[in-house]
KELO-438307 format. One record per residue: x, y, z of N, C-alpha, C in turn; residue in one letter; residue number from 1; chain. Coordinates in steps of 0.1 Angstrom, whole numbers, plus 5000, padded with zeros to 4 digits. Example, Ala and Ser with C-alpha at 12.3 -4.5 7.8 and 13.67 -1.06 7.14 Angstrom:
2
5132	4943	5078	5123	4955	5078	5132	4967	5078	a	1	A
5128	4978	5071	5137	4989	5071	5129	5000	5079	s	2	A
//
This chain:
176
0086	2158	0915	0098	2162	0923	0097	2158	0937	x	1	A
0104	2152	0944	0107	2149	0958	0105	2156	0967	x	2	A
0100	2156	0977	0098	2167	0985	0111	2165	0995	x	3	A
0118	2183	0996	0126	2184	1006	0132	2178	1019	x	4	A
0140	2179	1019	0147	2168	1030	0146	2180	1042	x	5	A
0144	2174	1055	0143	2188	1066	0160	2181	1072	x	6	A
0163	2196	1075	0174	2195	1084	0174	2189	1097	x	7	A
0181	2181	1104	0179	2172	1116	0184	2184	1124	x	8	A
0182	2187	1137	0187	2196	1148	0195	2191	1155	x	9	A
0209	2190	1157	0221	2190	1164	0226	2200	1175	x	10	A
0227	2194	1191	0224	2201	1198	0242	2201	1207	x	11	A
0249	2190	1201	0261	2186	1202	0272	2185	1191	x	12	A
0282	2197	1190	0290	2193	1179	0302	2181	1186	x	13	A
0308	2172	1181	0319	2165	1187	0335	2172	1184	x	14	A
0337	2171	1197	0350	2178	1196	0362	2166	1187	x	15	A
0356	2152	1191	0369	2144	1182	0362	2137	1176	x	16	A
0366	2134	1160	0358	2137	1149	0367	2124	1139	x	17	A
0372	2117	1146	0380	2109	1137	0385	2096	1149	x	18	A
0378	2082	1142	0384	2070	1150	0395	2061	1147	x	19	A
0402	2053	1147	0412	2047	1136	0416	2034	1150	x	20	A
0416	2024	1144	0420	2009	1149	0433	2011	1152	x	21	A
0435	2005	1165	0454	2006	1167	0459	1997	1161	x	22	A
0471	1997	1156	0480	1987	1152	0479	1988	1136	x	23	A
0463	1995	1130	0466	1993	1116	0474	2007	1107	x	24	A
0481	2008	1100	0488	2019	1094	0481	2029	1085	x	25	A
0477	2040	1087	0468	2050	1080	0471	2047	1066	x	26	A
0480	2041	1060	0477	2042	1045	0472	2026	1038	x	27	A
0466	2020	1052	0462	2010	1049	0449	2009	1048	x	28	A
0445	2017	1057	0430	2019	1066	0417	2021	1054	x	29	A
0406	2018	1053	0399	2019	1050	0387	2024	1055	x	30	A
0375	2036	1054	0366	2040	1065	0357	2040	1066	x	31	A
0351	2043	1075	0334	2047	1072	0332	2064	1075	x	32	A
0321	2069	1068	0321	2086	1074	0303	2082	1086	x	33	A
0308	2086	1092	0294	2085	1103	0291	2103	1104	x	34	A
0275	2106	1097	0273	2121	1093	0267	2125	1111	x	35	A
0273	2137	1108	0273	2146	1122	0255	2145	1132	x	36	A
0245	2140	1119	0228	2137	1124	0230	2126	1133	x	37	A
0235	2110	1121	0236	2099	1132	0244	2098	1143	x	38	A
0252	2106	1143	0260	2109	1157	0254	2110	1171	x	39	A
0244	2121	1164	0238	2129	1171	0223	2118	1177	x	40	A
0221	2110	1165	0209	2101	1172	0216	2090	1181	x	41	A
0229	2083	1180	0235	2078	1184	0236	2083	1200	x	42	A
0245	2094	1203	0240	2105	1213	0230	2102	1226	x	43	A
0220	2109	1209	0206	2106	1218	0198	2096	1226	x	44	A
0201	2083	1224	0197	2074	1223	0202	2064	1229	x	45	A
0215	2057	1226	0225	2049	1233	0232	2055	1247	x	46	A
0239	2067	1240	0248	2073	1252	0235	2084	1266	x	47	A
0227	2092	1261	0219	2095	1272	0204	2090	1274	x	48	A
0203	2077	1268	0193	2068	1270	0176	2076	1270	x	49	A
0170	2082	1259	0164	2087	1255	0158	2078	1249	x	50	A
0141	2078	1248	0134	2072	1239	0135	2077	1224	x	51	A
0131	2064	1218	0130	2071	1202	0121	2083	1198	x	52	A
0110	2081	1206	0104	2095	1205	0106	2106	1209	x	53	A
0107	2107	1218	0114	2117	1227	0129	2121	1219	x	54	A
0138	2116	1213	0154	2117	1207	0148	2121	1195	x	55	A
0138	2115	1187	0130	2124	1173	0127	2136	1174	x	56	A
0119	2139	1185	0114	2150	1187	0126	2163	1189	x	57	A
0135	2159	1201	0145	2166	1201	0155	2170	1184	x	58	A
0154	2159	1175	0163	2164	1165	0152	2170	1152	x	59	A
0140	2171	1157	0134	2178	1149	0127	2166	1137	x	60	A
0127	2155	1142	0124	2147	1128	0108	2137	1134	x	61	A
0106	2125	1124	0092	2119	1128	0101	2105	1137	x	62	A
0095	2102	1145	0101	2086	1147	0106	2076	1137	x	63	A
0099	2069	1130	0102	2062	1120	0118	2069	1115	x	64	A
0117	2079	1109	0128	2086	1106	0142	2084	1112	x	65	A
0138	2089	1126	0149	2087	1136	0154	2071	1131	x	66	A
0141	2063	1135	0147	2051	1139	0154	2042	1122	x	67	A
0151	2046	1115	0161	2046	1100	0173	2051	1103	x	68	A
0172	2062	1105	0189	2068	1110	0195	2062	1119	x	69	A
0192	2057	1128	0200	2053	1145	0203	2038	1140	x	70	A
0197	2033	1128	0201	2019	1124	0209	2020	1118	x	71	A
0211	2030	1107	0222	2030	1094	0234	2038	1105	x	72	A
0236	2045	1113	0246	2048	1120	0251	2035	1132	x	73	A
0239	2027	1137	0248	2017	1142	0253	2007	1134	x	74	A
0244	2006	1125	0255	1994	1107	0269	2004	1110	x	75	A
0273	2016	1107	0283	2020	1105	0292	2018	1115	x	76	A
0291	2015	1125	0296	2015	1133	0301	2005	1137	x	77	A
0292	1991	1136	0294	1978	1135	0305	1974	1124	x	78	A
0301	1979	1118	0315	1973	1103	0326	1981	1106	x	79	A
0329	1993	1111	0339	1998	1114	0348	1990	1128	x	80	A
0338	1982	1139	0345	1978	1144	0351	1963	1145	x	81	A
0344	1955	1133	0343	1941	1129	0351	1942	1119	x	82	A
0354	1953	1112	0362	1952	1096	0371	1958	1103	x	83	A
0377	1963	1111	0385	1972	1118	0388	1987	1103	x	84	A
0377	1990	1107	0379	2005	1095	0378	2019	1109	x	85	A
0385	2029	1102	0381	2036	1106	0366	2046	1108	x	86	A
0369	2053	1117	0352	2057	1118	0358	2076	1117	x	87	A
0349	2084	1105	0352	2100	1105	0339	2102	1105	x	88	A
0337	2118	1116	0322	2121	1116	0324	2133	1112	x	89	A
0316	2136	1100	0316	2143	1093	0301	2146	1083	x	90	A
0302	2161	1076	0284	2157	1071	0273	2158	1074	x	91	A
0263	2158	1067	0252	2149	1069	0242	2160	1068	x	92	A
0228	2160	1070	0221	2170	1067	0214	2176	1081	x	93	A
0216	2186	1088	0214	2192	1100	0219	2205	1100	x	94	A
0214	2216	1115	0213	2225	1118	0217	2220	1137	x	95	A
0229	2231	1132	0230	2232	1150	0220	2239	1162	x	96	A
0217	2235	1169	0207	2243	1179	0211	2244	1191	x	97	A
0211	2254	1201	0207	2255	1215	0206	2248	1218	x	98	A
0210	2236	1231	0203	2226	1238	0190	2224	1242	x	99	A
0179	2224	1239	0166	2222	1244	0160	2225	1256	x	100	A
0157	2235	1259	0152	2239	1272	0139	2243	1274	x	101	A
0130	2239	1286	0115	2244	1282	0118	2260	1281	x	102	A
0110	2260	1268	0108	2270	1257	0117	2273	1249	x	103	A
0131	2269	1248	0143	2273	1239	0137	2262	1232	x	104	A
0153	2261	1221	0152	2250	1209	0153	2259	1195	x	105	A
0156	2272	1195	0158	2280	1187	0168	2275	1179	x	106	A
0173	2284	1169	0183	2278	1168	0198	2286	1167	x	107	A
0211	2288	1164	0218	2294	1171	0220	2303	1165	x	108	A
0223	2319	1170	0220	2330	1164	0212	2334	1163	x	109	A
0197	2327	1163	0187	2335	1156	0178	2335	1176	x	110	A
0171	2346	1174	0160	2349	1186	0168	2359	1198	x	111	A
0163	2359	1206	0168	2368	1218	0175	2366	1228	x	112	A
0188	2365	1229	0200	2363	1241	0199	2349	1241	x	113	A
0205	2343	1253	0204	2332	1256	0193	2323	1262	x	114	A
0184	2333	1266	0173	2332	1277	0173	2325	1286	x	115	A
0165	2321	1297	0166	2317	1312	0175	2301	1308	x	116	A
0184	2302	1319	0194	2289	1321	0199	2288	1314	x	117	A
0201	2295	1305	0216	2295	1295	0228	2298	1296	x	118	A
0234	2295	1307	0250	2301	1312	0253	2293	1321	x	119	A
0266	2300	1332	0267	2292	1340	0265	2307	1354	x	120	A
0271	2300	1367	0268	2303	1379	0276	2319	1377	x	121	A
0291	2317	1368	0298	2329	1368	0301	2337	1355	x	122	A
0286	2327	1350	0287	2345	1339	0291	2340	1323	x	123	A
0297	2328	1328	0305	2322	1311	0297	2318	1302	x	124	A
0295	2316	1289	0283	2316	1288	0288	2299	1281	x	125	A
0283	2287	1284	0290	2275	1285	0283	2265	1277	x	126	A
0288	2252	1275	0286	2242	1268	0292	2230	1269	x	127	A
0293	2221	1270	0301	2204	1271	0305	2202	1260	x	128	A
0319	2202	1261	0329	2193	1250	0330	2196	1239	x	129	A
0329	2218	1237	0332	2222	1225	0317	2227	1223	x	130	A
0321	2230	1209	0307	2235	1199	0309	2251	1201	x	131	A
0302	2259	1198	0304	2268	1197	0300	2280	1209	x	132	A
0292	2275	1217	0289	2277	1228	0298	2275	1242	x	133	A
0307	2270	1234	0315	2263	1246	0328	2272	1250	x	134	A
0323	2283	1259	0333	2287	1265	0344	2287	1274	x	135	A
0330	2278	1284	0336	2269	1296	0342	2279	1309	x	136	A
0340	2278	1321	0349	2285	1329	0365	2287	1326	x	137	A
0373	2295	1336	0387	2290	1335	0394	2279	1339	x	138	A
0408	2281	1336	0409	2268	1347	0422	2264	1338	x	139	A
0425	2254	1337	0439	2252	1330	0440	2237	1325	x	140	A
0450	2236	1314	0452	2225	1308	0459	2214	1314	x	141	A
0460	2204	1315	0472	2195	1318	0481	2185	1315	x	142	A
0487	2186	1313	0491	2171	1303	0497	2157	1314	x	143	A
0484	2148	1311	0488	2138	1320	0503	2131	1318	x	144	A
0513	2131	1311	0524	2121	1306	0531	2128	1318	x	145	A
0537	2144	1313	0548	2150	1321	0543	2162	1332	x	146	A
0529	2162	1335	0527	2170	1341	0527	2188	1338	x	147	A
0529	2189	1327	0528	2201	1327	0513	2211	1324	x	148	A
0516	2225	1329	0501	2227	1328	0500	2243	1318	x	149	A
0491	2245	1313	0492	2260	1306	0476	2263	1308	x	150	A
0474	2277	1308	0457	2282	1309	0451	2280	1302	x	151	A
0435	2275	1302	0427	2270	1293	0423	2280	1284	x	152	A
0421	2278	1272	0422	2289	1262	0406	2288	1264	x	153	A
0393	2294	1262	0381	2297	1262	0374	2293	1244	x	154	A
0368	2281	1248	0365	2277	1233	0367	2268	1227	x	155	A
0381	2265	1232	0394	2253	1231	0391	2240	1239	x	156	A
0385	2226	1235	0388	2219	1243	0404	2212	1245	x	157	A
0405	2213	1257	0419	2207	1262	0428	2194	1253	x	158	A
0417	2184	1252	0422	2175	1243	0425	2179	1230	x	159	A
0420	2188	1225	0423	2196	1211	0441	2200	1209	x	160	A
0444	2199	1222	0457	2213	1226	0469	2198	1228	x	161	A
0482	2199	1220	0491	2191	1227	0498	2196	1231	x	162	A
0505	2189	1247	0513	2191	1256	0529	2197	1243	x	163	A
0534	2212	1249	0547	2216	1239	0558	2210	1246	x	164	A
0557	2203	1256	0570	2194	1263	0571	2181	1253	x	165	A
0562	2175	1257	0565	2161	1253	0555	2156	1242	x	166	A
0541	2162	1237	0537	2169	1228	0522	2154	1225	x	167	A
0521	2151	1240	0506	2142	1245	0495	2148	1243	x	168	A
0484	2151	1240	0473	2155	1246	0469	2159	1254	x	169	A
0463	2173	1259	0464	2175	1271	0450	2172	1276	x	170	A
0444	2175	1287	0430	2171	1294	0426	2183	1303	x	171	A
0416	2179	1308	0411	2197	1309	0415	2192	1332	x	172	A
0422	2202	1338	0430	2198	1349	0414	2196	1360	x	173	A
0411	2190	1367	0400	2189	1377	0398	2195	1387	x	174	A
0397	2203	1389	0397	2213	1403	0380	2212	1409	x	175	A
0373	2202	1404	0361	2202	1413	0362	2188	1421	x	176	A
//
């Protein structure tokens, strides 16, 4: 019998979860599913320039491992943008966690409060671009097309939310 597959540690859920080529018609499209792990090594790796060791360690796996996955998610990626397919991220075998902090890395729900540096300056208890943690301060929506603005719902990223005027995507308004 095989020995058990371990869950990869995902420290980022994505708030937009679905790609699609302009110009081609959704009932023509054909896709690839990119799983919520290689996202996540993708993430790690490309977008915040992390070593492979260091990005393994973070998702809980061996190197080698990692670096099998960060290949079969850039293949996916590559054919989706050479075959013009869509790309859905969905799946895959992981466990959401805490962001990694010396001594955190727990995983979510389980252990004691948030512990040191888990929040923000006023209390919210916060996160980037969703997940479940992502409360976020206040502040308000905007919709770049017509301008209009409504209050940020807590939890909700902006882009999630369309404008009820003219019914664009809204964006989260910049007040820093």
């Amino acid at each position: 019998m095989p020995r058990p597959r371990l869950r990869r540690r995902v420290m980022f859920q994505p708030g937009v979860t679905y790609f699609k080529p302009a110009g081609v018609p959704m009932g023509m499209l054909v896709g690839v599913v990119l799983a919520v792990d290689e996202f996540e090594a993708i993430r790690l790796k490309d977008y915040e320039g992390h070593e492979q060791s260091e990005a393994a360690e973070k998702m809980g796996i061996s190197q080698p491992t990692f670096h099998r996955l960060i290949l079969c998610a850039r293949k996916k990626i590559a054919d989706a943008i050479i075959n013009g397919k869509s790309i859905r991220i969905e799946g895959g075998n992981y466990k959401m966690v805490q962001a990694q902090r010396p001594g955190m890395g727990r995983e979510m729900g389980q252990g004691r409060g948030l512990g040191a540096g888990m929040g923000s300056k006023s209390g919210a208890v916060g996160g980037r671009m969703g997940g479940p943690f992502a409360a976020g301060p206040v502040g308000k929506c905007q919709c770049p097309k017509c301008g209009y603005e409504q209050e940020h719902v807590r939890g909700q990223p902006c882009i999630n939310t369309k404008c009820p005027k003219c019914g664009s995507m809204m964006v989260r308004e910049n007040n820093q």
